[in-house]
VOMARMAR-33933 format. One record per residue: residue in three letters; x, y, z of N, C-alpha, C in turn. Coordinates in pm, whole numbers, plus 32768, in hexadecimal, padded with zeros to 4 digits. Example, Ala and Ser with C-alpha at 12.3 -4.5 7.8 and 13.67 -1.06 7.14 Angstrom:
<atoms>
code, n.xx, n.yy, n.zz, ca.xx, ca.yy, ca.zz, c.xx, c.yy, c.zz
ALA, 8527, 7DC7, 830C, 84CE, 7E3E, 830C, 8528, 7EB6, 830C
SER, 8505, 7F1F, 82C4, 8557, 7F96, 82CA, 850A, 8003, 8313
</atoms>
This chain:
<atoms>
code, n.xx, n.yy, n.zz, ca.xx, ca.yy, ca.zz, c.xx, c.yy, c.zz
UNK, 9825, F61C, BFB1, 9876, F5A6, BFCD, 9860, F57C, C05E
UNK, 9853, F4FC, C054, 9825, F4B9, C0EF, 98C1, F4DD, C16B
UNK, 98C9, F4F2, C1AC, 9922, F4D3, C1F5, 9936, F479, C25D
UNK, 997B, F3C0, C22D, 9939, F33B, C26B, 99AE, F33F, C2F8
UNK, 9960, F333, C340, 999F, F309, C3B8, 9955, F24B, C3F8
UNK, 99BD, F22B, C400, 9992, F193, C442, 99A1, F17A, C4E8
UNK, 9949, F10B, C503, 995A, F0D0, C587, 998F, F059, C594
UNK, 99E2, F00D, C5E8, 99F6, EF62, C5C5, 99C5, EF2A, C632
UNK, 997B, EEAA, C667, 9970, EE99, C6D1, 9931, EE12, C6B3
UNK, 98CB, EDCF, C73B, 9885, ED61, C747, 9812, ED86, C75A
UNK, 9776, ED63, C71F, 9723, ED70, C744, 9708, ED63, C7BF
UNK, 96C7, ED7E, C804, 968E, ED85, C889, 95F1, ED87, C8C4
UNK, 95BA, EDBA, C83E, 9529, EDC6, C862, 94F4, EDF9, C7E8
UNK, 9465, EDDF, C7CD, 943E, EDDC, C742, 93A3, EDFC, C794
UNK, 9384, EE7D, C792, 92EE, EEAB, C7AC, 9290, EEB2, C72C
UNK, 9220, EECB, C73D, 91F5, EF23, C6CF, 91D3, EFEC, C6ED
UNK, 91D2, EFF3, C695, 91EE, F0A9, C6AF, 916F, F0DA, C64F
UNK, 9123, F10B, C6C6, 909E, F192, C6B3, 90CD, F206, C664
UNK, 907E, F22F, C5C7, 90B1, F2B6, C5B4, 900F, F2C4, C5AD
UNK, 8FF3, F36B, C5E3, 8FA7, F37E, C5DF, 8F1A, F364, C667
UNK, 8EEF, F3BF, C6A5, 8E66, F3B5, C704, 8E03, F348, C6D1
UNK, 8DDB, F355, C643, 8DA1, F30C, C60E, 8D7D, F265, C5E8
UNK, 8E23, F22B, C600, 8E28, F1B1, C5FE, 8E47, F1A5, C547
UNK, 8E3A, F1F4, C4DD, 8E2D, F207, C46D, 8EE3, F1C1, C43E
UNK, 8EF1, F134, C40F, 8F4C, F107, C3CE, 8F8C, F0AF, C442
UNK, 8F35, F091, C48F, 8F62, F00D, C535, 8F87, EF9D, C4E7
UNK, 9002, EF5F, C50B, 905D, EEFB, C4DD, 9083, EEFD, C44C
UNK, 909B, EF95, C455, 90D5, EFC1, C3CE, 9183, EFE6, C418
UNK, 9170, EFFA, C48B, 921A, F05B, C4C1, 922D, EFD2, C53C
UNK, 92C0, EFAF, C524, 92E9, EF5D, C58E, 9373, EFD2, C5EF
UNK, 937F, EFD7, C66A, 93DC, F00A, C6A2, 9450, EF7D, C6E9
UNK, 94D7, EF89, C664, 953E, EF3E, C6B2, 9594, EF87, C6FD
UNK, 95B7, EF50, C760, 960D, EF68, C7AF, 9687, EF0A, C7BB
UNK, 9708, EF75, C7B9, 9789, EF20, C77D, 9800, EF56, C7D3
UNK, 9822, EF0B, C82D, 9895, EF31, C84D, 990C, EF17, C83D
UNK, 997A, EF6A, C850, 9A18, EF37, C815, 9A55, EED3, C85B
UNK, 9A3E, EE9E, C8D6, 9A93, EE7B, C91C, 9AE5, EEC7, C994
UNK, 9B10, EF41, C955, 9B5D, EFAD, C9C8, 9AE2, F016, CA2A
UNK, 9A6C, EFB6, CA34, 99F4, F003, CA5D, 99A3, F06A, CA0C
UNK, 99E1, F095, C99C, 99C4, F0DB, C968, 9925, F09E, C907
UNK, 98A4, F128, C921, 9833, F0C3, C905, 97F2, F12B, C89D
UNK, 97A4, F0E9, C847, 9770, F129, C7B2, 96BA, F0F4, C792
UNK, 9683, F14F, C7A5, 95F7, F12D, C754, 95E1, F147, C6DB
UNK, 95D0, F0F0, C68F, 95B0, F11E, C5D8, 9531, F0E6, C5BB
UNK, 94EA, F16B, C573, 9476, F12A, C570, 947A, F11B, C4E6
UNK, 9431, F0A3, C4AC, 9447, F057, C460, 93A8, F05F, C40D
UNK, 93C3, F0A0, C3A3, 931F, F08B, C348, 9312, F048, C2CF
UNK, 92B8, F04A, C286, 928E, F007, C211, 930E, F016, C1B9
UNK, 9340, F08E, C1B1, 9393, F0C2, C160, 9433, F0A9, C187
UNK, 944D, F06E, C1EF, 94D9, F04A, C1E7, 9503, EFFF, C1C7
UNK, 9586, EFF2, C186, 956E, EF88, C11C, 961B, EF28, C16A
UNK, 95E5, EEA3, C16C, 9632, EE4C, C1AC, 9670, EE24, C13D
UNK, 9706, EE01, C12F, 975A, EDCE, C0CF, 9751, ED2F, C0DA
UNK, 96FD, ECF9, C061, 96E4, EC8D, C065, 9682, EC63, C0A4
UNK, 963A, ECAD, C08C, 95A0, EC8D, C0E1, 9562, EC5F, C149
UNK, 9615, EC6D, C1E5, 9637, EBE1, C226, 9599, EBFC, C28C
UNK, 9598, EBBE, C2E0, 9546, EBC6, C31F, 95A6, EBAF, C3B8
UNK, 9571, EC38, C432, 95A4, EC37, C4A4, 9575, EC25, C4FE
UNK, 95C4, EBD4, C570, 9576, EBCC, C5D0, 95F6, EBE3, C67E
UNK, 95A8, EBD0, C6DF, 95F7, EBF2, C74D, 9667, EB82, C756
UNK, 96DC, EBFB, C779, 9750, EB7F, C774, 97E2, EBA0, C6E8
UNK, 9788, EBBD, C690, 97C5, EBE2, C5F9, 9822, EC3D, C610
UNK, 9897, EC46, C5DE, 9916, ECC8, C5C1, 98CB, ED12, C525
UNK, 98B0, ED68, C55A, 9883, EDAF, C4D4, 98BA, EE5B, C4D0
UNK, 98DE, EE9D, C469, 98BD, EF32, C447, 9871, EF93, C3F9
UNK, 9859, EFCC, C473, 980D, F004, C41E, 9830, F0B1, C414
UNK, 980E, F0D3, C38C, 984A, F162, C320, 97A1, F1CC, C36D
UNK, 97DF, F246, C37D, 9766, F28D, C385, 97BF, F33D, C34A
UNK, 9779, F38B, C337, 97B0, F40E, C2F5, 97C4, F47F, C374
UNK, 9842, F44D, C37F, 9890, F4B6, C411, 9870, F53A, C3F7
UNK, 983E, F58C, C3B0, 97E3, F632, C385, 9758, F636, C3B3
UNK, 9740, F5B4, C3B9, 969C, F5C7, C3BD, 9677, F5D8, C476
UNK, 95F2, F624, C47B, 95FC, F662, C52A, 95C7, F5C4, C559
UNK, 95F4, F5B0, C5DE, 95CC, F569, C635, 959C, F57F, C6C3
UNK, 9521, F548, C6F5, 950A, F575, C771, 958E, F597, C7D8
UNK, 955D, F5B6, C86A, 95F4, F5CD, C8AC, 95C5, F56E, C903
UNK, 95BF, F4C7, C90A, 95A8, F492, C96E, 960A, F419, C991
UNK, 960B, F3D4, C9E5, 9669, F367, C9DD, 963D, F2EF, C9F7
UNK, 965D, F276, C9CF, 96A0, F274, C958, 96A4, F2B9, C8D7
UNK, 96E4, F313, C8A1, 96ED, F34F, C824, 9680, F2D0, C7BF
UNK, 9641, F33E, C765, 95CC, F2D4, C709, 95DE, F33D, C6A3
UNK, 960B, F2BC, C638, 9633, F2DF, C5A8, 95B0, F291, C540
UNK, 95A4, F2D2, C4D6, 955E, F2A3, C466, 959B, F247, C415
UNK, 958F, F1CF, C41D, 95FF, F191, C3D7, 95DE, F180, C356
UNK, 963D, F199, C311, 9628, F19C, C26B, 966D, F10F, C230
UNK, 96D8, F0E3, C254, 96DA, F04D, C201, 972F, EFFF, C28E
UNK, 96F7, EF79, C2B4, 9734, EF1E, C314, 9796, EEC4, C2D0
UNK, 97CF, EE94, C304, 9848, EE3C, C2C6, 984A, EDC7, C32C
UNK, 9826, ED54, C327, 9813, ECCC, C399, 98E1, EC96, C362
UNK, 9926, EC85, C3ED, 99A2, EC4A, C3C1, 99B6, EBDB, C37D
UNK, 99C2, EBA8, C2F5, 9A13, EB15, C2E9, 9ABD, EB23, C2C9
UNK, 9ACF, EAF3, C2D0, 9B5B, EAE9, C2C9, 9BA5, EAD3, C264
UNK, 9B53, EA7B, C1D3, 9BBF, EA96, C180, 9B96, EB14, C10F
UNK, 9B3F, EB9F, C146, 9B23, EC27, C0E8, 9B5F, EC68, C16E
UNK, 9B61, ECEC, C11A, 9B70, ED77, C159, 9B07, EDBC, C12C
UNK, 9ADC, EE2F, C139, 9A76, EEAD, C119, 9AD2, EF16, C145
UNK, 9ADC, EF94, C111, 9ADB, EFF4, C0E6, 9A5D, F041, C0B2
UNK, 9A35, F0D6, C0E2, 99CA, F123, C0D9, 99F6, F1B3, C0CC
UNK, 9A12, F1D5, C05F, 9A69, F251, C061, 9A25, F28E, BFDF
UNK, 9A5C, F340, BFEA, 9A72, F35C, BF44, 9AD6, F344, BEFE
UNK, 9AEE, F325, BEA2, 9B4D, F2EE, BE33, 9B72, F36A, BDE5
UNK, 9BCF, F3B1, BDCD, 9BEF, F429, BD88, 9C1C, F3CE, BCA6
UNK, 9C4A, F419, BC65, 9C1C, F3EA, BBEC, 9CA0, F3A8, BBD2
UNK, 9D04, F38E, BC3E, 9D6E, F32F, BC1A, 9D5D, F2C4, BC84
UNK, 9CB6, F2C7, BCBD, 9CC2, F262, BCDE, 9CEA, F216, BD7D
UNK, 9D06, F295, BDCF, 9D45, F29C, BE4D, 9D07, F2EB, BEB3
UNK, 9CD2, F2A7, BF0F, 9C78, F2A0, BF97, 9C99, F33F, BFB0
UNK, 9C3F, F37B, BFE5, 9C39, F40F, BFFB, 9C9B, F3FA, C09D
UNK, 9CB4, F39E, C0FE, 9D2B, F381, C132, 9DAA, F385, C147
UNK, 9DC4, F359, C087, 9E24, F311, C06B, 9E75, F2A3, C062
UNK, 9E2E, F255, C0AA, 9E41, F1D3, C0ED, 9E3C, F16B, C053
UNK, 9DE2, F153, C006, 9DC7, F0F0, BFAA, 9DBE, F147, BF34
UNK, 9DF6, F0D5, BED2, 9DE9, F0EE, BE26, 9DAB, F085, BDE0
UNK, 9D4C, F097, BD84, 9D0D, F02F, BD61, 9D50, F02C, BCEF
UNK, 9D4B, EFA1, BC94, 9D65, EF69, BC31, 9D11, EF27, BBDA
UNK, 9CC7, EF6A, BB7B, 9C20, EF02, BB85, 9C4F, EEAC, BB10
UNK, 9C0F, EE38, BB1D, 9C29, EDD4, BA9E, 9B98, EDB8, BA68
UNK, 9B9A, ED6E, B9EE, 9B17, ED56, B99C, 9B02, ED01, BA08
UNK, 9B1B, ECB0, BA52, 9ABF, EC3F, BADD, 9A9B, EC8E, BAF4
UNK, 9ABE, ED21, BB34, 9A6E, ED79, BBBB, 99D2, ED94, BBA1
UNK, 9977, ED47, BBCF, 991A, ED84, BBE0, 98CF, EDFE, BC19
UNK, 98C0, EE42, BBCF, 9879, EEBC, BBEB, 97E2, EED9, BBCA
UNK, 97D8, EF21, BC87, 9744, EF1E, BC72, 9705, EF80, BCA0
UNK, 9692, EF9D, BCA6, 9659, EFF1, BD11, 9624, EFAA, BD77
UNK, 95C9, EFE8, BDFF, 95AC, EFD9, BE57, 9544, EF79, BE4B
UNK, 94CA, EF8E, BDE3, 9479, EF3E, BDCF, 94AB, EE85, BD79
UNK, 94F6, EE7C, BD3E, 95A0, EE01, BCF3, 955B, EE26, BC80
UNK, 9531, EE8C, BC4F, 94FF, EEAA, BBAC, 95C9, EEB7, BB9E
UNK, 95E2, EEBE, BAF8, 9670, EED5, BAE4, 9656, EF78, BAF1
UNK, 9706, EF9F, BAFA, 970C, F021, BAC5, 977E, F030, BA70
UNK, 9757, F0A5, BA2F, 97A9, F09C, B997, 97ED, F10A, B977
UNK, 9803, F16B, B9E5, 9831, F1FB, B98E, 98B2, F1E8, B9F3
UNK, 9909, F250, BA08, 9972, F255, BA42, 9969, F24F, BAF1
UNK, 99D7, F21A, BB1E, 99B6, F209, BB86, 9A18, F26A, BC11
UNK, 9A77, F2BF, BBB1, 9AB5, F2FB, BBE9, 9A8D, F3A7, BC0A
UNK, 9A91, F3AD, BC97, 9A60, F427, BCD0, 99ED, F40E, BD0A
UNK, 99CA, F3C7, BD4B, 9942, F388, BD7F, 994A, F31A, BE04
UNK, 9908, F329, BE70, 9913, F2D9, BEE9, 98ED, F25A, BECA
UNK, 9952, F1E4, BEEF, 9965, F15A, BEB9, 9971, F101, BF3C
UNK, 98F2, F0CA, BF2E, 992E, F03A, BF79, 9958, EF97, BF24
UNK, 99D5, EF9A, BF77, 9A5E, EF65, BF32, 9A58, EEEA, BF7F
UNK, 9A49, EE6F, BF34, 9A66, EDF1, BF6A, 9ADE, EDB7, BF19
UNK, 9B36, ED7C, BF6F, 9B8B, ED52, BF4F, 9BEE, ECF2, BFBF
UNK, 9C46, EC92, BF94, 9C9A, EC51, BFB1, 9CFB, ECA3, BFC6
UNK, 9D8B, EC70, BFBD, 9E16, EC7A, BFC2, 9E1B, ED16, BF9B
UNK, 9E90, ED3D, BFC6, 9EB1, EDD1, BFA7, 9F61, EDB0, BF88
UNK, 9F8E, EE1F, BF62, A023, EE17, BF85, A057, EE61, C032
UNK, A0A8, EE8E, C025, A0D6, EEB1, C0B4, A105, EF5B, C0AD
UNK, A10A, EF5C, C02F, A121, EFFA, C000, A0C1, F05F, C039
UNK, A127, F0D8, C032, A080, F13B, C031, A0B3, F1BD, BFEE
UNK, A013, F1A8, BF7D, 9FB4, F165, BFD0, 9FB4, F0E8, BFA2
UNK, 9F64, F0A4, BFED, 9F70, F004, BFC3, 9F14, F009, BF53
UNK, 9F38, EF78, BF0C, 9EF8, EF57, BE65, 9EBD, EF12, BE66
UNK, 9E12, EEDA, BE26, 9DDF, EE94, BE32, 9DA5, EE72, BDC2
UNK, 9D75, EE24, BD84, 9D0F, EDEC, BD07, 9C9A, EDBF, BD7A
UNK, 9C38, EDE9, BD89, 9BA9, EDD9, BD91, 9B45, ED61, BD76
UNK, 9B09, ED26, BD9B, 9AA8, ECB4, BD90, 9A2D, ED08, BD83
UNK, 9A10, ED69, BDA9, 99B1, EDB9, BD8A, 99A7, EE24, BDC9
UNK, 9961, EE9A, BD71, 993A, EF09, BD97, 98CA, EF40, BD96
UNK, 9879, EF67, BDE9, 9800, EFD0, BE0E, 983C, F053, BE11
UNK, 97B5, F07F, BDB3, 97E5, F138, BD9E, 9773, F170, BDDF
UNK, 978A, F1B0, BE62, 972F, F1E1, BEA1, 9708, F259, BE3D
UNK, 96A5, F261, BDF5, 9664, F2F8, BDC2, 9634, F35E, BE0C
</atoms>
């Protein structure tokens, strides 16, 4: 099980990022840099494989978050540089959520409960559908309105099942 930790911030700088002596996969890795506002500053490096909710496209300037797996080792340098596993660009009328979902349905948090309806689209990472159960499995959760409860309640506009 992933263990998702997020960053929130403003872009700041958008490099591209060398893996490898070789040059082997050059302008395959971009390095963003995102800070919160309270100075606090974040490098995520960003590859083929991270998968942006909604395919947004980012650039310097953008409020975005981004999810990376708080278990996994990271160099010891600073700015701290995370692998980012899914970005989230802000609009304002969704939310995202990136969590595991236990089999009633409720953020390994506690924070959110989903409510899925026949609208909810469900998908995988690649938007093929998915069809088997979706409970007990790390979910990114788009959605509107919640209630105020907690945990809070939501019906979904769509879901990605990270496999």
């Amino acid at each position: 099980m992933i263990s998702f930790y997020s960053f929130h911030g403003v872009i700041t700088a958008i490099s591209d990022f060398i893996v490898g002596a070789d040059g082997e996969g050059e302008g395959c890795y971009k390095l963003l840099t995102v800070e919160n506002g309270l100075g606090r500053i974040v490098n995520f490096v960003v590859a083929s494989t991270t998968y942006f909710v909604d395919q947004a496209m980012v650039a310097v300037g953008d409020r975005v978050t981004g999810y990376y797996d708080g278990s996994a080792p990271v160099p010891l340098i600073y700015p701290p540089q995370y692998r980012a596993l899914v970005m989230v660009k802000h609009s304002s009328p969704q939310n995202v959520k990136v969590e595991f979902f236990n089999s009633q349905l409720v953020s390994s948090d506690g924070q959110l409960k989903l409510h899925v309806s026949p609208f909810t689209l469900i998908r995988l990472p690649n938007g093929q559908a998915f069809s088997k159960e979706i409970a007990n499995r790390n979910l990114i959760v788009i959605y509107g309105s919640s209630t105020k409860s907690i945990p809070a309640q939501t019906t979904p506009y769509k879901i990605i099942v990270w496999c």
